[in-house]
C-alpha positions in Angstrom: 100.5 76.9 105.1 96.6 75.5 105.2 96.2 73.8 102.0 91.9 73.7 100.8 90.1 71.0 98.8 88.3 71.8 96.0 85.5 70.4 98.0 86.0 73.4 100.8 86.4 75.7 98.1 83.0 74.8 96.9 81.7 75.1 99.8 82.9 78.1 100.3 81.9 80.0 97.3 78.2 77.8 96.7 79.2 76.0 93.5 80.2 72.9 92.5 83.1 70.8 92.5 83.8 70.5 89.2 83.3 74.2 88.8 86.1 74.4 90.5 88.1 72.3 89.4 87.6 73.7 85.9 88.5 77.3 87.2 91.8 75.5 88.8 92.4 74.2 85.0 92.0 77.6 83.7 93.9 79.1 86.3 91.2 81.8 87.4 91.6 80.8 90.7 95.6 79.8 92.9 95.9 76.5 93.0 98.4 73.3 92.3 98.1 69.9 91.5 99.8 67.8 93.2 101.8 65.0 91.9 101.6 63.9 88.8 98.5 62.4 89.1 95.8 61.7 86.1 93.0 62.3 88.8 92.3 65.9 89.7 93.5 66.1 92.8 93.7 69.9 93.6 95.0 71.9 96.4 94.6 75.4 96.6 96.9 77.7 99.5 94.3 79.4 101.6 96.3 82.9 101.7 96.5 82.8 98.4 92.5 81.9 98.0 92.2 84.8 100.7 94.2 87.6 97.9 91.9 86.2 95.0 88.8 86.8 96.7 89.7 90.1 98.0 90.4 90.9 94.2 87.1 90.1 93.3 85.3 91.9 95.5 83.7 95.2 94.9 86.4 97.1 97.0 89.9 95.2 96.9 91.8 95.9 99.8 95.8 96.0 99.6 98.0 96.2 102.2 100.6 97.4 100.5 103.5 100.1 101.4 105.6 102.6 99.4 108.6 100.8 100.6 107.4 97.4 99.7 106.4 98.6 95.9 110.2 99.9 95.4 112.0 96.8 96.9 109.7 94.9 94.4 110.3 97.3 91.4 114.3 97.0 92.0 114.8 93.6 90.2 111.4 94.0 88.1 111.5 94.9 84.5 108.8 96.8 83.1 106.3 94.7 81.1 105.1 97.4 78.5 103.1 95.3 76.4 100.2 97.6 76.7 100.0 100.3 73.7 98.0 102.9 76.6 98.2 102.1 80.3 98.6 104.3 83.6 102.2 104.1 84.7 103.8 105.5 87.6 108.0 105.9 88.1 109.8 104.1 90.9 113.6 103.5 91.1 114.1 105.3 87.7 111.5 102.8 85.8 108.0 103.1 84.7 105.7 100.8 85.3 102.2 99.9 84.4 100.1 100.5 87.8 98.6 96.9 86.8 101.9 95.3 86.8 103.4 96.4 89.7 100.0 95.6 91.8 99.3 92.3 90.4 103.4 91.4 91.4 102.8 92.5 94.6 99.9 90.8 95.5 100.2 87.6 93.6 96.8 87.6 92.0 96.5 86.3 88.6 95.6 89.0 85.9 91.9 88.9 85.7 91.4 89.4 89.4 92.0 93.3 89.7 91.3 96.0 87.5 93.5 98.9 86.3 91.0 101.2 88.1 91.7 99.4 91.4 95.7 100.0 90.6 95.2 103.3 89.6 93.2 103.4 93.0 96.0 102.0 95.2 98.7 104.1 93.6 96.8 107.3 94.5 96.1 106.2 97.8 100.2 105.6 98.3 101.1 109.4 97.2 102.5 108.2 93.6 101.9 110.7 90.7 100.4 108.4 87.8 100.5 109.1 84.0 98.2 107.7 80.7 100.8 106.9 78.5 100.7 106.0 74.8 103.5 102.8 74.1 104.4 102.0 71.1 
């Protein structure tokens, strides 16, 4: 595991420091702090980094297979606490496409869209539904 600074991070992305370190505090970026230190002393996994950025860009890319998305959805529980979402069915369980993408790929909730789900499903053969939950 290669473990960043929020200095290389910065670097990195052309901001700050402390820009950083405040998107580490709100979580919109992976990252830990280590210890239990008062200072900010951040440390952020680079694969991890590597996932978040390809979230953000225009065109996300997944590496992701059919088999991998039903080993995953085998001890998952459905999180319907959408009231419309796109769901597919695997293993017997529907799932919102957001979900199950964001569980694969470890990327925190704002990074991916449910277009680029939706997207990735398609791609993998899955037929997907609009569903009303109430």
């Amino acid at each position: 595991m290669e473990l960043l600074t929020p200095d290389e991070v910065a670097a990195m992305l052309k901001v700050k420091r402390t820009t950083v370190i405040r998107w580490l505090q709100k979580t919109q970026i992976p990252g830990f702090k280590l210890g239990g230190s008062a200072t900010d002393v951040w440390r952020i996994d680079s694969k991890d980094f590597d996932k978040y950025l390809a979230g953000r860009s225009g065109k996300p890319k997944f590496d992701i297979s059919v088999e991998d998305l039903e080993r995953k959805a085998v001890n998952l529980k459905p999180d319907l606490h959408f009231k419309a979402t796109y769901t597919v069915e695997i293993g017997g369980k529907i799932f919102p496409v957001k979900q199950l993408l964001l569980e694969m790929t470890g990327l925190p909730i704002g990074a991916i869209t449910t277009l680029d789900a939706y997207n990735v499903f398609d791609k993998l053969g899955y037929s997907i539904k609009f569903q009303r939950i109430l």
